[in-house]
C-alpha positions as CSV (number, residue, x, y, z in Angstrom):
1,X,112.9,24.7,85.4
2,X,111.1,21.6,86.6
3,X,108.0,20.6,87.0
4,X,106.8,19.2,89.5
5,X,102.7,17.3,90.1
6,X,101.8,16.8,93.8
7,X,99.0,14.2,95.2
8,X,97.0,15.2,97.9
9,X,98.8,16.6,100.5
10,X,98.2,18.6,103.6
11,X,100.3,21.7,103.8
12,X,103.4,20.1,103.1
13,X,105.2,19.6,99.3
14,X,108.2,17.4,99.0
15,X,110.5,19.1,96.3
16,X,112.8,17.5,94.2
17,X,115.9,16.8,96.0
18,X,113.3,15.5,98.9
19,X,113.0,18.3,101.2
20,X,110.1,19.4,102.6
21,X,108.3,22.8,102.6
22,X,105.1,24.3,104.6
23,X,102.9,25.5,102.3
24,X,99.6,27.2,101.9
25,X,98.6,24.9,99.3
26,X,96.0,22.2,100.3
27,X,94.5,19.2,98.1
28,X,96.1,20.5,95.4
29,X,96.0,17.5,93.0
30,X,98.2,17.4,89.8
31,X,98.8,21.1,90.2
32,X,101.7,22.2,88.9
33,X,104.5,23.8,91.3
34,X,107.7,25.1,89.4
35,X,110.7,26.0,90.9
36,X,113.5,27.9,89.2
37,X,115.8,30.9,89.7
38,X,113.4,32.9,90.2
39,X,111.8,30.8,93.0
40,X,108.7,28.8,93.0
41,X,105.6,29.1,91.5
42,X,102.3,28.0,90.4
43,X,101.6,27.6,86.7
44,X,98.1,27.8,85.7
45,X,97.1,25.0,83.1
46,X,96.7,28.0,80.3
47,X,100.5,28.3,80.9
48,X,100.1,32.1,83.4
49,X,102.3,32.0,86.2
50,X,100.9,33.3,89.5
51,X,103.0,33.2,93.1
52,X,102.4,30.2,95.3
53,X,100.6,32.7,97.9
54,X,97.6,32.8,95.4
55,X,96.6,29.4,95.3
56,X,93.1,28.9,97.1
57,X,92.8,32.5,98.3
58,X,89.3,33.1,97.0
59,X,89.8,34.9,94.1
60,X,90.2,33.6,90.6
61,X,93.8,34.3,89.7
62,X,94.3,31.6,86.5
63,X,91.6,32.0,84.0
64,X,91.2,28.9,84.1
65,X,90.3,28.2,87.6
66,X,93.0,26.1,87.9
67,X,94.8,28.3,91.0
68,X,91.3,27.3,93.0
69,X,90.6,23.9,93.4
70,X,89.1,24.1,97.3
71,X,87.4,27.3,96.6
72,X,84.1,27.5,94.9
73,X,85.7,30.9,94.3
74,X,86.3,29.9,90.5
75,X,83.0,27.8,90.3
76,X,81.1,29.9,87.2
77,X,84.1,29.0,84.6
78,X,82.3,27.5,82.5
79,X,84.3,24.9,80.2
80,X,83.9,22.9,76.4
81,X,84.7,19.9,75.7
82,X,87.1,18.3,72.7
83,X,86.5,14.9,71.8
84,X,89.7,12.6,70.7
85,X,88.7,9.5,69.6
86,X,86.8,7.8,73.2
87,X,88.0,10.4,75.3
88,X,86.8,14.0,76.5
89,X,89.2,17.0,77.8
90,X,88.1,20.3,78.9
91,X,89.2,23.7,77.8
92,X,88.2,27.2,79.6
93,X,85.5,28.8,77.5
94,X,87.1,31.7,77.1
95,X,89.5,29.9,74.3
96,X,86.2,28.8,72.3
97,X,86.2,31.0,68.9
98,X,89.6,32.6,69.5
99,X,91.1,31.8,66.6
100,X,93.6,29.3,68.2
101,X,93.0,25.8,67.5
102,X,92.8,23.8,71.1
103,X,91.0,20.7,69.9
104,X,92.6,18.4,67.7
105,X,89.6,18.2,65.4
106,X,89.2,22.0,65.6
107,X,85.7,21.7,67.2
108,X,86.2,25.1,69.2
109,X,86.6,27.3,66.3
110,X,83.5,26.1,64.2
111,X,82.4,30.1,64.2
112,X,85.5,31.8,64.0
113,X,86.0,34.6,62.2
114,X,89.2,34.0,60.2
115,X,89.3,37.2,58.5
116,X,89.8,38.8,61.5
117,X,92.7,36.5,62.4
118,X,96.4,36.5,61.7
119,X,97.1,34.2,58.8
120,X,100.4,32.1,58.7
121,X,101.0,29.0,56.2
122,X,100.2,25.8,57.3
123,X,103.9,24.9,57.3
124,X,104.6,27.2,59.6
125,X,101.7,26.6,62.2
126,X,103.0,22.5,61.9
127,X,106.5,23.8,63.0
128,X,105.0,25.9,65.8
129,X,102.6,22.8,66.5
130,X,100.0,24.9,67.0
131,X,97.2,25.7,64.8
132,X,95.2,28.7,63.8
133,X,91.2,28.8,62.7
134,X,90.3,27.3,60.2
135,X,91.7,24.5,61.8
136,X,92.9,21.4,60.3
137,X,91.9,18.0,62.1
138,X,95.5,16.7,64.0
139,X,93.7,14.4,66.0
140,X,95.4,10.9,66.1
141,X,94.0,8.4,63.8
């Protein structure tokens, strides 16, 4: 499977080996386009998979938004924002208080309710690299 970001193009996308296909896609910058055996598609940034044919058709396919950027179909997600160190990155807030540790410093799950969550040992989360509420700070120091 590889990944692939385009730039700002205009109905065209340059694959890998350098050939180029007509697409529907337009302005889609640092989206990411995947192509594998079972052809290519369009991977939301929450990791959802949606066909190519679904980007900038009006309707909110990734929760994210992420499948609309030309559309103001997507334009009431609403978003928080993790702080590393100088730096700010946005997450959907849909993943705010869902037990799942997005932020380093575990800002998004200040209220979650971690008796209602699955507990597994911290060892376990560190092999997984990915972190359930409470959260522990993994931010770079």
């Amino acid at each position: 499977m590889m990944a692939q970001f385009m730039e700002e193009t205009e109905n065209v996308k340059m694959d890998v080996h350098g050939i180029v296909h007509n697409r529907k896609i337009i302005n889609l910058k640092r989206s990411r386009i995947v192509a594998d055996s079972d052809g290519d598609y369009f991977l939301c940034d929450d990791g959802i998979r949606i066909s190519n044919s679904k980007l900038n058709d009006d309707y909110c396919d990734c929760d994210d938004g992420s499948d609309e950027p030309d559309t103001e179909a997507c334009s009431g997600i609403s978003y928080f924002e993790c702080h590393v160190r100088f730096k700010k990155f946005k997450i959907p807030s849909g993943w705010v208080n869902d037990g799942i540790c997005d932020c380093c410093d575990g800002s998004d799950e200040r209220d979650a309710k971690s008796k209602d969550l699955i507990h597994l040992s911290l060892t376990v989360q560190k092999k997984m690299n990915h972190f359930l509420s409470p959260c522990p700070n993994t931010c770079p120091k």
